[in-house]
PQR file of N, CA, C, O and H, with PARSE charges and radii, in Angstrom:
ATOM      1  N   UNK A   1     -24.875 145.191 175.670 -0.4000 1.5000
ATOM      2  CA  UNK A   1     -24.704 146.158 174.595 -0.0000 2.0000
ATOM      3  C   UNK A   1     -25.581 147.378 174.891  0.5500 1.7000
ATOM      4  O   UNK A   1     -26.716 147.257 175.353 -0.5500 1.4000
ATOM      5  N   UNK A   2     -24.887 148.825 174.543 -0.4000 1.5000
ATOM      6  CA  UNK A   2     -25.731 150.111 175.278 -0.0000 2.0000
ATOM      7  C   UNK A   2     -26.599 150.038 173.953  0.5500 1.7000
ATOM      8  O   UNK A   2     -26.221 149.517 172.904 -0.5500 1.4000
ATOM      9  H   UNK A   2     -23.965 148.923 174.168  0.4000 1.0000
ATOM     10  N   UNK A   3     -27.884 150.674 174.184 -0.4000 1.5000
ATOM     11  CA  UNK A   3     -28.882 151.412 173.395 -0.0000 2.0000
ATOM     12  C   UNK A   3     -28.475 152.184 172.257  0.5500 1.7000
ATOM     13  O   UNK A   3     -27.961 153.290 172.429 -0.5500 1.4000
ATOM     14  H   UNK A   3     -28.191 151.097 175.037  0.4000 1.0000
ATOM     15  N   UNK A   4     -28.623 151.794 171.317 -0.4000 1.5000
ATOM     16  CA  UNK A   4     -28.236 153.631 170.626 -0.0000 2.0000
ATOM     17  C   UNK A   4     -29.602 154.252 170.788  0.5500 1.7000
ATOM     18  O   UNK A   4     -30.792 153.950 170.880 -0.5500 1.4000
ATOM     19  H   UNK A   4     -29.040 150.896 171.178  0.4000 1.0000
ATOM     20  N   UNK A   5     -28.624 155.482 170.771 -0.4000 1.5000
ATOM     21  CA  UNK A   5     -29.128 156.639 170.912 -0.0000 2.0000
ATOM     22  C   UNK A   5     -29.237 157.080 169.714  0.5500 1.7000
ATOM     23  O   UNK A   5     -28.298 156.889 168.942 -0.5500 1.4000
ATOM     24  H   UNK A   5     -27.657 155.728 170.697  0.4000 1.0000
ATOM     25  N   UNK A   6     -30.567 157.867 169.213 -0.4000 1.5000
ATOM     26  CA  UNK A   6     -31.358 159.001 168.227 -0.0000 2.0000
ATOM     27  C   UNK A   6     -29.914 160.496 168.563  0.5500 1.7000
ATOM     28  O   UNK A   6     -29.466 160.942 169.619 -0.5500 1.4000
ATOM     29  H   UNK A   6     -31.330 158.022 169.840  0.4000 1.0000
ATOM     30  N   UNK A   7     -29.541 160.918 166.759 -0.4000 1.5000
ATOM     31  CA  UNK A   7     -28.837 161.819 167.263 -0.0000 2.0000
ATOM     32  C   UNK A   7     -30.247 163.148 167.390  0.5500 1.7000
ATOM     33  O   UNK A   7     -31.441 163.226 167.101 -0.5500 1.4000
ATOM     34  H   UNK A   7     -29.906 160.556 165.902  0.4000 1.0000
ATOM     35  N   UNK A   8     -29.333 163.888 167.915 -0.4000 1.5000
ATOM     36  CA  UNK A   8     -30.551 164.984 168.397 -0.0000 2.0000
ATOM     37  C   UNK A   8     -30.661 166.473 167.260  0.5500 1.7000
ATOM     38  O   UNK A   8     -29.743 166.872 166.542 -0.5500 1.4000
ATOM     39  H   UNK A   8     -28.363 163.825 168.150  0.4000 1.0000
ATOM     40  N   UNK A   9     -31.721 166.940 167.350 -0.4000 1.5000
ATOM     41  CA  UNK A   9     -32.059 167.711 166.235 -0.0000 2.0000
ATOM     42  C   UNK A   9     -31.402 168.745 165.969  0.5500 1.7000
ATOM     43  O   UNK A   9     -31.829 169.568 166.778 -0.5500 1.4000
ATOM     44  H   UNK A   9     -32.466 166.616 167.933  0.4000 1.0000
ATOM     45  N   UNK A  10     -30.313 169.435 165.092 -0.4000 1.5000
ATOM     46  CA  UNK A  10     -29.572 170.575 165.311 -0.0000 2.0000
ATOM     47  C   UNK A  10     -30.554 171.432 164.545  0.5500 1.7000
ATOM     48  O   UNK A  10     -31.142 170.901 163.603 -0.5500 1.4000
ATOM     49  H   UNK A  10     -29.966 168.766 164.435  0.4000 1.0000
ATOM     50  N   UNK A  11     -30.789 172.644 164.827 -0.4000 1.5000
ATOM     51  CA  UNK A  11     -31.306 173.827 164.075 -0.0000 2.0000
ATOM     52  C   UNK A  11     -30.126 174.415 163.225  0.5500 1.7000
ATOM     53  O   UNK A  11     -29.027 174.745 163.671 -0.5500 1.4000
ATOM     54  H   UNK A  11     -30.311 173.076 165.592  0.4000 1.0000
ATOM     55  N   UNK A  12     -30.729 174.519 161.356 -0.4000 1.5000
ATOM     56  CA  UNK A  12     -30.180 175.113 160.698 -0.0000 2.0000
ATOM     57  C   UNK A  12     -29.317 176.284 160.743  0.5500 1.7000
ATOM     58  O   UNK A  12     -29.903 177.229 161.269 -0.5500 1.4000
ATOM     59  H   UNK A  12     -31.622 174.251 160.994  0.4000 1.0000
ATOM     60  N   UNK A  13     -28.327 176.507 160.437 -0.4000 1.5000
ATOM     61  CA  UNK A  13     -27.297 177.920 160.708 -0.0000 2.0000
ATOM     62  C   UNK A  13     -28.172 178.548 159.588  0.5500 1.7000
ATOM     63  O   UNK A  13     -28.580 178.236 158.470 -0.5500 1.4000
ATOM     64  H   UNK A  13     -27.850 175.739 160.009  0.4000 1.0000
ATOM     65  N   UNK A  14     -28.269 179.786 160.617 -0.4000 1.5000
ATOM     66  CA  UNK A  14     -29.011 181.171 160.216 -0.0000 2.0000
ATOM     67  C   UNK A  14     -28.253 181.772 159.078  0.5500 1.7000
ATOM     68  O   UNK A  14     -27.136 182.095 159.483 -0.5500 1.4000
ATOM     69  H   UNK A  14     -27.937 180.040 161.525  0.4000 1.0000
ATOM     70  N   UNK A  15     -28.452 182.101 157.569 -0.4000 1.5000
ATOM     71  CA  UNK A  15     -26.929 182.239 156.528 -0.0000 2.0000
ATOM     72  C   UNK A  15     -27.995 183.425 155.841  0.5500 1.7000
ATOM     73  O   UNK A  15     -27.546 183.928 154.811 -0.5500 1.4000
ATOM     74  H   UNK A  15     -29.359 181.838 157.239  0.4000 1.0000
ATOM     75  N   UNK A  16     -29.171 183.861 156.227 -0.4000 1.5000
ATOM     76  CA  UNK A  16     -29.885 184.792 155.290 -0.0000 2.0000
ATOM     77  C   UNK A  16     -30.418 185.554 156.889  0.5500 1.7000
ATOM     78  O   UNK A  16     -30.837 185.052 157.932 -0.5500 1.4000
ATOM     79  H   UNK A  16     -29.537 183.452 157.063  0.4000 1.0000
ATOM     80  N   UNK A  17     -30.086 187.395 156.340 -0.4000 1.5000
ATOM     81  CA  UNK A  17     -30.842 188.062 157.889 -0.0000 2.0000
ATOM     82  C   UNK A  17     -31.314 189.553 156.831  0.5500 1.7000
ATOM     83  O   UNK A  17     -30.857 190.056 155.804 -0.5500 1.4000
ATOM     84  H   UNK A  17     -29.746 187.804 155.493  0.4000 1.0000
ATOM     85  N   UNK A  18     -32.177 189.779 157.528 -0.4000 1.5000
ATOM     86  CA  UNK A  18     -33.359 190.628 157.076 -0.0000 2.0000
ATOM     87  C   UNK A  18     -32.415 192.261 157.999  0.5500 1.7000
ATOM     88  O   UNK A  18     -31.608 192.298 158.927 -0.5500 1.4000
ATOM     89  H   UNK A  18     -32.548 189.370 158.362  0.4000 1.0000
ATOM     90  N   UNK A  19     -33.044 193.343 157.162 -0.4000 1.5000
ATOM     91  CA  UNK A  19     -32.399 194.451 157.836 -0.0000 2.0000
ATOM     92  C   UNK A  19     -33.135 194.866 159.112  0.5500 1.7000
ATOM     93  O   UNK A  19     -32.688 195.791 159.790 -0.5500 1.4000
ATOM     94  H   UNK A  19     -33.700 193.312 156.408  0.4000 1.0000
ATOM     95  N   UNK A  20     -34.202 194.240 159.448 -0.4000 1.5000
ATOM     96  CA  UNK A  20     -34.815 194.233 160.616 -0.0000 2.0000
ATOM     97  C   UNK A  20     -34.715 193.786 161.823  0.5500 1.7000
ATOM     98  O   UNK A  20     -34.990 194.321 162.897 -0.5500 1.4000
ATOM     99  H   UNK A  20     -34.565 193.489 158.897  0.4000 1.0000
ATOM    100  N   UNK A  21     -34.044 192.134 161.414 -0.4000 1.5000
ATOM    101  CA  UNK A  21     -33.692 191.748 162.510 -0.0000 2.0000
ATOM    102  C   UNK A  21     -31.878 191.894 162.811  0.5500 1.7000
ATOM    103  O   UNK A  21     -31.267 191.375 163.745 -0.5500 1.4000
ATOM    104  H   UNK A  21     -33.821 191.699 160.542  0.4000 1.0000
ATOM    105  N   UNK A  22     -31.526 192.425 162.130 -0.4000 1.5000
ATOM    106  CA  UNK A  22     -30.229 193.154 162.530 -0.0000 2.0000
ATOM    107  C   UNK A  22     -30.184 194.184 163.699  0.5500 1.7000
ATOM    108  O   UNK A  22     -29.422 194.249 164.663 -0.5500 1.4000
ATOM    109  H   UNK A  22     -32.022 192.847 161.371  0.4000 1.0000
ATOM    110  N   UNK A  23     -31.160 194.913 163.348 -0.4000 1.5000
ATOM    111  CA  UNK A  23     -31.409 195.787 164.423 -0.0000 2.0000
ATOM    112  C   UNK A  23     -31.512 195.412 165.878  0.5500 1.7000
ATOM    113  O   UNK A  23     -30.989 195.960 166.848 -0.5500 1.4000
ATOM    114  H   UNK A  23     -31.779 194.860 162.565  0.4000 1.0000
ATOM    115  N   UNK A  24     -32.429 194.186 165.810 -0.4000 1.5000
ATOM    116  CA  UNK A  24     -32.261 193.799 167.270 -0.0000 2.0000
ATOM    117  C   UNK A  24     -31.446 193.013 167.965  0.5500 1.7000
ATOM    118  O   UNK A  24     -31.772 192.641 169.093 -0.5500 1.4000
ATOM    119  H   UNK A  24     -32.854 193.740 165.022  0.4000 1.0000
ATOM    120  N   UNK A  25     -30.433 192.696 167.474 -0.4000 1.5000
ATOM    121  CA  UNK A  25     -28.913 192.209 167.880 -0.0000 2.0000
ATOM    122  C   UNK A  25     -28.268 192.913 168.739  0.5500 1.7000
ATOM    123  O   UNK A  25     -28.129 194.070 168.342 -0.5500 1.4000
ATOM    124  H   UNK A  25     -30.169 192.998 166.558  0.4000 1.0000
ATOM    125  N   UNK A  26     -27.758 192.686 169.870 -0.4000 1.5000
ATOM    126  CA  UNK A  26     -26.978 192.997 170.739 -0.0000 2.0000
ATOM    127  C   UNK A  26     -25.193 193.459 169.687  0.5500 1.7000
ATOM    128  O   UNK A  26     -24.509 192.988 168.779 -0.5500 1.4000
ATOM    129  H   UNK A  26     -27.871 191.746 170.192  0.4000 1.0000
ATOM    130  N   UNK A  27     -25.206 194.264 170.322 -0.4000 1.5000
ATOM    131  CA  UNK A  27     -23.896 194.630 169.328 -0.0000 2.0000
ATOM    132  C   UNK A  27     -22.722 193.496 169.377  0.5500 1.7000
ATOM    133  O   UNK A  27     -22.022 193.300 168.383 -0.5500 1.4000
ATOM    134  H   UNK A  27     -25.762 194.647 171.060  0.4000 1.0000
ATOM    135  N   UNK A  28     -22.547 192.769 170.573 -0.4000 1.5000
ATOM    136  CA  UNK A  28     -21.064 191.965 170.036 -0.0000 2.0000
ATOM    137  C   UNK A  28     -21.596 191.412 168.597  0.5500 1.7000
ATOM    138  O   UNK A  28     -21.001 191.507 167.524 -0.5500 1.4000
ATOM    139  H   UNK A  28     -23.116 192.928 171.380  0.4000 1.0000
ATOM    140  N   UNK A  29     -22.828 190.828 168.835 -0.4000 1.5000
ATOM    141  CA  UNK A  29     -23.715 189.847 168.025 -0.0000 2.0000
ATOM    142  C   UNK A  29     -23.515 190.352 166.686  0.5500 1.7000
ATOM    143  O   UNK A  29     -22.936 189.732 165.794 -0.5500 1.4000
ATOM    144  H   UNK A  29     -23.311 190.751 169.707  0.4000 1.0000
ATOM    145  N   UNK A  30     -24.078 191.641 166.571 -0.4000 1.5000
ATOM    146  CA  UNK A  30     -23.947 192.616 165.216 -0.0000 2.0000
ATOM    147  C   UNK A  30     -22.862 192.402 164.529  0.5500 1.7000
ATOM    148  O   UNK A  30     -22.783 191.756 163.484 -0.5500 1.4000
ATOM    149  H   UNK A  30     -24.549 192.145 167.296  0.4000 1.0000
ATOM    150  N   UNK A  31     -21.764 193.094 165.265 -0.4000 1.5000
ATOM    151  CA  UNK A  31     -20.486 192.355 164.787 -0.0000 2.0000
ATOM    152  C   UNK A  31     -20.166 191.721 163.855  0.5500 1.7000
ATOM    153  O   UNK A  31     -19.932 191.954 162.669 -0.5500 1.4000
ATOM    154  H   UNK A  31     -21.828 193.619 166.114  0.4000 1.0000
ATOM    155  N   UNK A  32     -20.173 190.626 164.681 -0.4000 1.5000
ATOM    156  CA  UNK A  32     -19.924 189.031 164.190 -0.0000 2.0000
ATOM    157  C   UNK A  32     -20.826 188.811 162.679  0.5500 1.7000
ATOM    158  O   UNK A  32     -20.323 188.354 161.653 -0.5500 1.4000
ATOM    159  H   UNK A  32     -20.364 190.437 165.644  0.4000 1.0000
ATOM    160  N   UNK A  33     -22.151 189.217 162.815 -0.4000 1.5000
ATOM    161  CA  UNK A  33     -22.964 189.303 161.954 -0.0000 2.0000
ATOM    162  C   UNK A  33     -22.786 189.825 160.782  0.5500 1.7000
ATOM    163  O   UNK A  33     -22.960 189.134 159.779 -0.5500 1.4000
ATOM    164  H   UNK A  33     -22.560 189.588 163.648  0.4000 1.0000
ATOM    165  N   UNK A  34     -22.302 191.504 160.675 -0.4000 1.5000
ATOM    166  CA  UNK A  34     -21.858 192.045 159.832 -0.0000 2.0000
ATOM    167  C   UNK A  34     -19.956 191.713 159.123  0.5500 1.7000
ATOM    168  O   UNK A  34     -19.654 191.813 157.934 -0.5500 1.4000
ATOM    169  H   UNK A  34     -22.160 192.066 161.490  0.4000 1.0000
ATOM    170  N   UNK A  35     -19.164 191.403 160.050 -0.4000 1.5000
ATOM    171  CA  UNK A  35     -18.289 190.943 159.590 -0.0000 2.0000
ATOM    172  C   UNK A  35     -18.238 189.763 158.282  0.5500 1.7000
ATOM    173  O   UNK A  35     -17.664 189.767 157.193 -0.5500 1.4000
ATOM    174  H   UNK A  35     -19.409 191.322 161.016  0.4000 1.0000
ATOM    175  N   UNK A  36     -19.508 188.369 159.263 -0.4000 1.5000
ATOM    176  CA  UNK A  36     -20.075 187.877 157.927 -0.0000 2.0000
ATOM    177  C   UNK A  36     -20.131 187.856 156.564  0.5500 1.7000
ATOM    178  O   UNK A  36     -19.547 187.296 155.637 -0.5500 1.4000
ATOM    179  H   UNK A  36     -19.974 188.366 160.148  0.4000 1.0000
ATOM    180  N   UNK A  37     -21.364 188.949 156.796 -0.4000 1.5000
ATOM    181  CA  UNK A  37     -21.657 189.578 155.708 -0.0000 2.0000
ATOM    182  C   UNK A  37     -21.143 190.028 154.239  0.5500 1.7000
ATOM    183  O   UNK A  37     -21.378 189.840 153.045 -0.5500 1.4000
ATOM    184  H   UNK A  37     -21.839 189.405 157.549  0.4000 1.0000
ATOM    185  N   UNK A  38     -19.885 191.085 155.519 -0.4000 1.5000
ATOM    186  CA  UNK A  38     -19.017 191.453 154.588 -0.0000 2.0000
ATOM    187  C   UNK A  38     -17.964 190.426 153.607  0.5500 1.7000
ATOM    188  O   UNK A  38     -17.560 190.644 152.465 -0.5500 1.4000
ATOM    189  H   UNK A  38     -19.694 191.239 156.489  0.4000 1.0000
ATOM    190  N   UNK A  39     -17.712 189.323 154.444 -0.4000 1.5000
ATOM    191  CA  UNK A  39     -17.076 188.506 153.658 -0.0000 2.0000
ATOM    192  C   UNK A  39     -17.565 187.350 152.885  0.5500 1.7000
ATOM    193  O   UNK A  39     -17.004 186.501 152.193 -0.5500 1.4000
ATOM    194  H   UNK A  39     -18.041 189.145 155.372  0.4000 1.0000
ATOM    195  N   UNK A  40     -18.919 187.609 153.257 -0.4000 1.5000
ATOM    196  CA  UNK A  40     -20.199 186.997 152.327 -0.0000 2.0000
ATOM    197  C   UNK A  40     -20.462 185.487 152.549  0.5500 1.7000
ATOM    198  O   UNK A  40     -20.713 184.590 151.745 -0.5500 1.4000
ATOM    199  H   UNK A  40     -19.375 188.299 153.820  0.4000 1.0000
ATOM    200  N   UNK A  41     -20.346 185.491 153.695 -0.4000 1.5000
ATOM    201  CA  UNK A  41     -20.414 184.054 154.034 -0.0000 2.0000
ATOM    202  C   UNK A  41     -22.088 184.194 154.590  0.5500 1.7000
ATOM    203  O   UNK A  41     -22.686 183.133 154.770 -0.5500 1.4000
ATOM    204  H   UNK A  41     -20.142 186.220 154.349  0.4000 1.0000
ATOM    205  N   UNK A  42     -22.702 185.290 154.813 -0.4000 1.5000
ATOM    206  CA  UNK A  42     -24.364 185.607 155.234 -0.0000 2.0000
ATOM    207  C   UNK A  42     -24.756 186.054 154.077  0.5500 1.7000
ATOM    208  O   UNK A  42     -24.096 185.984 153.041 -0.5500 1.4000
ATOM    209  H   UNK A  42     -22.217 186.151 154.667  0.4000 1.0000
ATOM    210  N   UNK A  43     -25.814 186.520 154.197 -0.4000 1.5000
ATOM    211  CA  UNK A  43     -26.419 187.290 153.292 -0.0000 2.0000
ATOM    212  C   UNK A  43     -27.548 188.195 153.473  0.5500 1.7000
ATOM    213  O   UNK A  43     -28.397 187.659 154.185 -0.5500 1.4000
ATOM    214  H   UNK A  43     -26.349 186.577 155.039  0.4000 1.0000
ATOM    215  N   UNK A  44     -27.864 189.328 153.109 -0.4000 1.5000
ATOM    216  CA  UNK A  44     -28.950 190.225 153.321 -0.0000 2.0000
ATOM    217  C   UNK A  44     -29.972 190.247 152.993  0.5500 1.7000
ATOM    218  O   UNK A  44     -29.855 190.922 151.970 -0.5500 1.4000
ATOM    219  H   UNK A  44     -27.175 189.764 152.531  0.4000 1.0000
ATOM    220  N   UNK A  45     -31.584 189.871 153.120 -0.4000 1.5000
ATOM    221  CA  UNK A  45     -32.435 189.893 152.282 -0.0000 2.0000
ATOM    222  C   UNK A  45     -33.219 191.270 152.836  0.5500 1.7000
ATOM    223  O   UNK A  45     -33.086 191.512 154.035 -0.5500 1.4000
ATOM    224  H   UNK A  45     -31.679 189.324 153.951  0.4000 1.0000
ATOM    225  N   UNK A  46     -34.101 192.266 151.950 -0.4000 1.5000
ATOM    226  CA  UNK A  46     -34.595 192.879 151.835 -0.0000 2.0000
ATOM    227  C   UNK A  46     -36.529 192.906 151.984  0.5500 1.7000
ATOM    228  O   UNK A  46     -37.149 193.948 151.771 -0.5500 1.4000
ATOM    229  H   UNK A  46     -34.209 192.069 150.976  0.4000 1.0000
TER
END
């Protein structure tokens, strides 16, 4: 019988972004980011 295995740690989806670190997004990234946004599936904090 195999071992189980530990599942492995996923890092939380990012769903809150600051107007700061928008800025340093590579534009496809931005994008995607702001598209988000707009359909409010992110959110902006200040």
């Amino acid at each position: 019988m195999a071992p189980k295995r530990k599942e492995r740690y996923r890092k939380p989806k990012k769903i809150c972004w600051h107007l700061y670190s928008l800025q340093t997004l590579n534009p496809e990234k931005f994008i995607r980011v702001i598209d988000k946004i707009l359909r409010r599936e992110f959110m902006v904090i200040k």
